[in-house]
VORO-644388 format. One record per residue (C-alpha): residue in one letter; y, z, x. Coordinates in nm, 2 decimals. Each point is the difference from the previous one (the first is absolute). Example, Ala and Ser with C-alpha at 12.3 -4.5 7.8 and 13.67 -1.06 7.14 Angstrom:
VORO-644388
{atom A; {-0.45; 0.78; 1.23}};
{atom S; {0.34; -0.07; 0.14}};
END
This chain:
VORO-644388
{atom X; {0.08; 17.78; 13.24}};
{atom X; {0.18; -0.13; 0.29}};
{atom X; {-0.05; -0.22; 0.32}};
{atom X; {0.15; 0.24; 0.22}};
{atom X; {0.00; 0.04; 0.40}};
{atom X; {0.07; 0.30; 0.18}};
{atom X; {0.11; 0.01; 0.36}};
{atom X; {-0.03; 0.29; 0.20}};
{atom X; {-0.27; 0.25; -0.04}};
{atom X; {0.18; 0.28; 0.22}};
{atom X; {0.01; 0.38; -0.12}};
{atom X; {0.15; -0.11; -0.36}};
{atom X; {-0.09; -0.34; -0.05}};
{atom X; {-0.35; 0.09; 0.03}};
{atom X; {0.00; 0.23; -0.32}};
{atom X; {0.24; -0.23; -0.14}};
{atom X; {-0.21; -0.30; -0.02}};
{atom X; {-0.26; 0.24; -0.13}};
{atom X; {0.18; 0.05; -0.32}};
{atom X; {0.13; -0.33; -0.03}};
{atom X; {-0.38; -0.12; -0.04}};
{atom X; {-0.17; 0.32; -0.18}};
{atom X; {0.29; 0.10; -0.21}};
{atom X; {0.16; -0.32; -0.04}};
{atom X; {-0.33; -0.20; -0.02}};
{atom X; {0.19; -0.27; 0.20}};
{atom X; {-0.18; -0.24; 0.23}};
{atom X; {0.09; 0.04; 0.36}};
{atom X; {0.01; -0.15; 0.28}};
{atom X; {0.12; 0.20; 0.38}};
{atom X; {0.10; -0.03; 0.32}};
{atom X; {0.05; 0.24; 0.27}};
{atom X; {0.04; -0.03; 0.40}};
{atom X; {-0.29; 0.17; 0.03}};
{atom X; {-0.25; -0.22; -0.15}};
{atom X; {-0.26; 0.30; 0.00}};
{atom X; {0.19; 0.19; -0.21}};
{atom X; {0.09; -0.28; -0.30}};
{atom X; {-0.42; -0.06; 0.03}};
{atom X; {-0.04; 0.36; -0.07}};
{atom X; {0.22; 0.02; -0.32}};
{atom X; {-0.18; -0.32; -0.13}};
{atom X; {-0.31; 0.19; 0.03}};
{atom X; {0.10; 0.31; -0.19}};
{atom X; {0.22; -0.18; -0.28}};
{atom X; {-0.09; -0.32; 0.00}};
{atom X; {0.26; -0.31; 0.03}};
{atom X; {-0.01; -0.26; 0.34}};
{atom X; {0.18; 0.03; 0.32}};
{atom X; {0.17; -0.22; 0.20}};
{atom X; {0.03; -0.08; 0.33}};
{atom X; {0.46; -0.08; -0.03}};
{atom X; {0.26; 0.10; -0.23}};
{atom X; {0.02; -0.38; -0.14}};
{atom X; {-0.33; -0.02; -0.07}};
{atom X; {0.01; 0.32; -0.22}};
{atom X; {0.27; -0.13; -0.10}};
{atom X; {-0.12; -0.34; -0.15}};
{atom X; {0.04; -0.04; -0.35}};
{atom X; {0.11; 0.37; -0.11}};
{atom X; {0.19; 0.12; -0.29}};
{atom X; {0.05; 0.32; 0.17}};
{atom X; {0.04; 0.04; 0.39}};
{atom X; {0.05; 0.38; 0.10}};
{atom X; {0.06; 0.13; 0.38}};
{atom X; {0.01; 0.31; 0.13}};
{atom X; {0.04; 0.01; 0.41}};
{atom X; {0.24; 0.15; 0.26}};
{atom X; {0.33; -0.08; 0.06}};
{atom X; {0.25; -0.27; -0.02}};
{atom X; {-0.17; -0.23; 0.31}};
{atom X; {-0.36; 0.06; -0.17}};
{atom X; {0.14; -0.16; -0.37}};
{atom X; {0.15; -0.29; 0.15}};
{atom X; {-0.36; -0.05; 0.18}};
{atom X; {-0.19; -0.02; -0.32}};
{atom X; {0.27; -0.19; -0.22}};
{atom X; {0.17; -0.26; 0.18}};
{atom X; {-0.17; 0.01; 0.36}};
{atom X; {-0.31; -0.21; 0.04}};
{atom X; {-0.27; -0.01; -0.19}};
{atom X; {0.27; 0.20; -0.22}};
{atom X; {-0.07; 0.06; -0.36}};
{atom X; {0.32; -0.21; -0.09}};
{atom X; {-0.18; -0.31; 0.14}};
{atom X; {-0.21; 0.03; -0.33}};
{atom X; {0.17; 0.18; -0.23}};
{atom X; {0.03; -0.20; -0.33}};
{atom X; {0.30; -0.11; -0.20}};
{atom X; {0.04; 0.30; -0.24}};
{atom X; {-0.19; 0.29; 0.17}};
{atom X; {0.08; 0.32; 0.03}};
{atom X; {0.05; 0.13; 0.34}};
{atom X; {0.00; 0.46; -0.02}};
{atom X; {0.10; 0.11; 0.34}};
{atom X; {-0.08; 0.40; 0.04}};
{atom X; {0.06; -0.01; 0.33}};
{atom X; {0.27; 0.29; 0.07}};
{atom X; {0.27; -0.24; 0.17}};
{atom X; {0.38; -0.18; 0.05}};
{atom X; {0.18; -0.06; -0.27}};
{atom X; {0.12; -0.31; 0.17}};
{atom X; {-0.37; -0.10; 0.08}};
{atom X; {-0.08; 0.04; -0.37}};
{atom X; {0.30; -0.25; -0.10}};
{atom X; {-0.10; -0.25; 0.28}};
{atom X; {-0.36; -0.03; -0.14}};
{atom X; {0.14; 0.03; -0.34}};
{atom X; {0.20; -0.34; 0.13}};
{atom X; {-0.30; -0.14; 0.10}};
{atom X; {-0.24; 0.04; -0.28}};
{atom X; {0.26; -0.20; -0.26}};
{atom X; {-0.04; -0.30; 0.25}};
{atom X; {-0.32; -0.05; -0.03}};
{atom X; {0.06; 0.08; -0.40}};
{atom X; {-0.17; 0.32; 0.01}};
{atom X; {0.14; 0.41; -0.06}};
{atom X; {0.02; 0.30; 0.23}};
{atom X; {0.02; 0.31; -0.11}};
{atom X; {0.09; 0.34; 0.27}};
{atom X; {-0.22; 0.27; -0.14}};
{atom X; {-0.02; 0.30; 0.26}};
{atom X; {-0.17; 0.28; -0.11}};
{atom X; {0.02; 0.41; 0.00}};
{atom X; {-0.29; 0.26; -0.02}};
{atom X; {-0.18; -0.06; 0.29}};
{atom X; {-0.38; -0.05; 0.09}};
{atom X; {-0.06; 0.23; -0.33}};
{atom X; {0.17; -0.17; -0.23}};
{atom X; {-0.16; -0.31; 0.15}};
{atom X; {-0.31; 0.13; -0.02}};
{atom X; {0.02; 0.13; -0.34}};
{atom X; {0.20; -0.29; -0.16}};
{atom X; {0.32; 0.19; -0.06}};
{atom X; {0.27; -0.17; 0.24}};
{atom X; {0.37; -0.02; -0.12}};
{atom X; {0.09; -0.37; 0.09}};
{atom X; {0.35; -0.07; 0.06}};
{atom X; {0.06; -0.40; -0.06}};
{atom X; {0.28; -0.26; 0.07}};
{atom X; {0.01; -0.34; -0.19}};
{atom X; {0.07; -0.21; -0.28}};
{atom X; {-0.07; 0.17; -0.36}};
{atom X; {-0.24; -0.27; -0.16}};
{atom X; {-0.20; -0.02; 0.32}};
{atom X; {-0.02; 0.40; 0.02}};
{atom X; {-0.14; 0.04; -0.34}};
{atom X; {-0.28; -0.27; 0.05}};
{atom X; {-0.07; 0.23; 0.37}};
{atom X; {0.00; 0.34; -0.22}};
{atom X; {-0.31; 0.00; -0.16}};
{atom X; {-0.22; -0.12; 0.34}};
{atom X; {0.23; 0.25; 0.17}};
{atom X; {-0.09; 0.32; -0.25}};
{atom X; {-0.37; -0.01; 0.17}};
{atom X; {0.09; 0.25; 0.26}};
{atom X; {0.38; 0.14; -0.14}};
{atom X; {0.10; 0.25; -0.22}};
{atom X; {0.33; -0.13; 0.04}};
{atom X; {0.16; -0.34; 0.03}};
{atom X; {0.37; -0.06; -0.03}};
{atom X; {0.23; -0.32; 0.07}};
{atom X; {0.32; 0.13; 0.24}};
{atom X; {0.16; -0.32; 0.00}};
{atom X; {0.01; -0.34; 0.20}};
{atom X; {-0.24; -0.08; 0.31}};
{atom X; {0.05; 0.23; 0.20}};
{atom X; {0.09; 0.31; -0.24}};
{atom X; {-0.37; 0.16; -0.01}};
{atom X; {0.03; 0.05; 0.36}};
{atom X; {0.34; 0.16; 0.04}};
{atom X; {-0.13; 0.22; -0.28}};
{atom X; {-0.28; 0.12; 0.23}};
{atom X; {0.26; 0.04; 0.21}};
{atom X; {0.13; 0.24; -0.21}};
{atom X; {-0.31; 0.18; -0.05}};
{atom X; {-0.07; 0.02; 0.40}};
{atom X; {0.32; 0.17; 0.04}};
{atom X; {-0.05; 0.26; -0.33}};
{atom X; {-0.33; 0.09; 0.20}};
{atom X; {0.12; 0.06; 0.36}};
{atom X; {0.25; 0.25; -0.10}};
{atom X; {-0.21; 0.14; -0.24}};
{atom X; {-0.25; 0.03; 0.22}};
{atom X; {0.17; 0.19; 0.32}};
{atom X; {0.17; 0.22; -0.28}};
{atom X; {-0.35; 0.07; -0.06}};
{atom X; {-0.12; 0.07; 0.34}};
{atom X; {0.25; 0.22; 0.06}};
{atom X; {-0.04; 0.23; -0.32}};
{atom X; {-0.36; 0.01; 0.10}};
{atom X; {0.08; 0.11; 0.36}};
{atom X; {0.29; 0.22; -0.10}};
{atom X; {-0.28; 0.20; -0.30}};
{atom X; {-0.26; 0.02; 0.27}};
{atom X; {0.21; 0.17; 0.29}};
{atom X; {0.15; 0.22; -0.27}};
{atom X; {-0.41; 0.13; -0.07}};
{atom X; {0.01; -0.14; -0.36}};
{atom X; {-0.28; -0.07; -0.16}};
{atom X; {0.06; -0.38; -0.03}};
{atom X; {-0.25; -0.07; -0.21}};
{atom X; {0.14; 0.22; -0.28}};
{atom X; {0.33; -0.10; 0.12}};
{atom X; {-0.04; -0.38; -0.09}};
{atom X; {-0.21; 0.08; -0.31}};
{atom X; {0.33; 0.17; -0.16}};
{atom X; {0.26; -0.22; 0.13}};
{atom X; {-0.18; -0.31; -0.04}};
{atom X; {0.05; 0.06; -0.39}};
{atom X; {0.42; -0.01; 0.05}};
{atom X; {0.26; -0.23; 0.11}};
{atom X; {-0.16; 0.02; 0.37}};
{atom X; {-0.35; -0.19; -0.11}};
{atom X; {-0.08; -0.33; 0.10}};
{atom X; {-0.35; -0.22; 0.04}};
{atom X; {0.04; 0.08; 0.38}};
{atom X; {-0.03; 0.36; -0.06}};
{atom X; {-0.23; -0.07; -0.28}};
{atom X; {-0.26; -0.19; 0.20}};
{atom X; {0.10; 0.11; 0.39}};
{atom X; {0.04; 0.35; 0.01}};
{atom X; {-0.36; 0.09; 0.05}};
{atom X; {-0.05; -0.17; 0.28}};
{atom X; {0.36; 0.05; 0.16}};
{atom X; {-0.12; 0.40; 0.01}};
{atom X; {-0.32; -0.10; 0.11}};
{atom X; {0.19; -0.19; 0.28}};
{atom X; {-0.23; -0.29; -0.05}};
{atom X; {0.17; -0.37; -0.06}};
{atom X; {-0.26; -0.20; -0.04}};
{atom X; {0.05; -0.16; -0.32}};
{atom X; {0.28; -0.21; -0.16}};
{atom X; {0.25; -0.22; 0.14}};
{atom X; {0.00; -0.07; 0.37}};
{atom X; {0.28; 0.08; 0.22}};
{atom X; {0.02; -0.32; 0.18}};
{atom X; {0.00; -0.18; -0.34}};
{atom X; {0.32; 0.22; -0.14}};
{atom X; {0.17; -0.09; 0.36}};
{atom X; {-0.03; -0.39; -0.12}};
{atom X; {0.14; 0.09; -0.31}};
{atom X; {0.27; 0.20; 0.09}};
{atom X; {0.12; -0.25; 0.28}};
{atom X; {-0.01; -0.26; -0.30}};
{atom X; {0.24; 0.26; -0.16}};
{atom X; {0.21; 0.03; 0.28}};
{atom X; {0.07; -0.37; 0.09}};
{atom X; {0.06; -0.04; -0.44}};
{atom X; {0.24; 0.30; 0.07}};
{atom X; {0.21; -0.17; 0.29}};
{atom X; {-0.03; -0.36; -0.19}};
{atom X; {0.14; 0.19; -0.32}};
{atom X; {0.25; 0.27; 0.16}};
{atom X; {-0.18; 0.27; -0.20}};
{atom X; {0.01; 0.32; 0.21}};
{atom X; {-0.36; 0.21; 0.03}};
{atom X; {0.04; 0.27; 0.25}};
{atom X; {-0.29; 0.24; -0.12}};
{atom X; {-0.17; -0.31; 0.04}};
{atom X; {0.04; -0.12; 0.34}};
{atom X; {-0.05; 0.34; 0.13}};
{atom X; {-0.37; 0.04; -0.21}};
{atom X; {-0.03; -0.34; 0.21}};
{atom X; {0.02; 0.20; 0.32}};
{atom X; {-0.20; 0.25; -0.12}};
{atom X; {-0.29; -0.19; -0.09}};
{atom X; {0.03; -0.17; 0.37}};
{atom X; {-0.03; 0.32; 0.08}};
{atom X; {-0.30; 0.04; -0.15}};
{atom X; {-0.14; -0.29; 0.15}};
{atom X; {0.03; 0.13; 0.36}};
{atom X; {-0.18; 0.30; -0.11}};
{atom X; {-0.33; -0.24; -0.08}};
{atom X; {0.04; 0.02; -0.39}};
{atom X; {0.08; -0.42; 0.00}};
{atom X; {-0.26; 0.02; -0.34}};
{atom X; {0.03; 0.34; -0.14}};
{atom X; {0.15; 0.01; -0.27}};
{atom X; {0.37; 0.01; -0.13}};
{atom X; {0.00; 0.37; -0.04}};
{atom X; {-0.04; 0.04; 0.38}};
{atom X; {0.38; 0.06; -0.01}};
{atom X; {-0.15; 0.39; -0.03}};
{atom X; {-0.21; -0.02; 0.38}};
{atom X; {0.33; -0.12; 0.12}};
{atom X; {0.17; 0.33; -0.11}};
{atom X; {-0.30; 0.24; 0.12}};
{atom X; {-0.09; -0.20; 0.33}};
{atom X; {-0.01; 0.28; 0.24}};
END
């Protein structure tokens, strides 16, 4: 068992923590902007909560955070009352925020002066896989500091894999962000395309989704994409963080992403339409918007 602090209790960090104290049997300690909300996990898994990121922070061996954006990381780490104030010569610091690579080698930077590790961990699988402990976590760091994480990290992943240097875990979400976008306006279009056609989709996606065109979007989205009901999943406005992270990577880097940008547009496109928290399959209400 493990002194650990988690920091953020948002739509994944909340289930997170979860399994990090009932699967991992670690003792926690949390902190989340909303107070309320770190005093309601204590009450339904046990653990403290603390009023700042340094005071979660005190004395950990582990120190996860899960929270927004680029801005909200550098609020909780090295901002005041920032859990770097406190975090201890040889702790662990597990970023699963989805963010810069550059902001993940500048805290990286930071944690070695004060004698301490980072480690950029985003994760893929969405509020399911958070929920149900099964999260692929991509991470970025050194080796011998990455296999002391692993173990406290398996609590809520079915995969965890080392990319590289700081930084590497989140150009590998990256990666992943830009597999899904395509994947999922090639999706929304099949969909749309079957449906004005008068197929049957549901016994259309039931025999292709066992050949080369299957994929855990159609697996799991389907459904409700014919039911015409996003609801569920990954939020627009959350993919449109992602995928300007992408795109800025992309200029920094040269690498050319055309289907890319233009999912971008489309996905602003769904914003205007009200769907800022459907989820990513909302590509499809774009198509049939009358």
């Amino acid at each position: 068992m493990a002194k650990v602090a988690f920091i953020g209790l948002g739509v994944m960090g909340y289930p997170m923590a979860r399994h990090l104290a009932v699967k991992g049997g670690h003792d926690l300690t949390v902190y989340n902007r909303t107070s309320a909300k770190a005093e309601t996990w204590v009450s339904e898994n046990g653990g403290t909560s603390s009023a700042t990121p340094a005071e979660a922070a005190r004395d950990a061996d582990f120190v996860f955070c899960c929270v927004g954006n680029d801005d909200d990381l550098r609020s909780v780490t090295t901002g005041k009352d920032g859990a770097f104030e406190t975090l201890r010569a040889g702790a662990i610091f597990i970023d699963n925020t989805t963010a810069s690579a550059e902001v993940a080698r500048e805290l990286d930077a930071a944690a070695q002066a004060r004698g301490a590790h980072f480690i950029d961990a985003p994760v893929s699988g969405g509020q399911a896989g958070a929920e149900n402990g099964v999260l692929t976590v991509m991470c970025g760091g050194n080796p011998d500091v990455f296999e002391q994480a692993r173990p406290v990290i398996d609590a809520y992943a079915r995969m965890v894999g080392l990319m590289g240097p700081a930084g590497s875990g989140q150009l590998t979400k990256m990666v992943n962000q830009i597999c899904i976008a395509g994947l999922v306006q090639g999706l929304a279009e099949a969909m749309h395309f079957g449906k004005s056609a008068g197929l049957d989709m549901e016994a259309v996606v039931d025999v292709i989704s066992k050949g080369a065109a299957g994929s855990w979007q159609m697996e799991n989205r389907h459904k409700t994409m014919i039911a015409d009901t996003y609801d569920f999943g990954f939020a627009v406005d959350w993919m449109r963080k992602d995928l300007d992270i992408v795109l800025t990577e992309a200029r920094r880097n040269g690498a050319k992403l055309p289907v890319t940008a233009l999912v971008d547009q489309f996905y602003g496109d769904v914003q205007a339409m009200g769907g800022k928290r459907w989820d990513t399959s909302s590509l499809l209400a774009r198509l049939e918007k009358k």
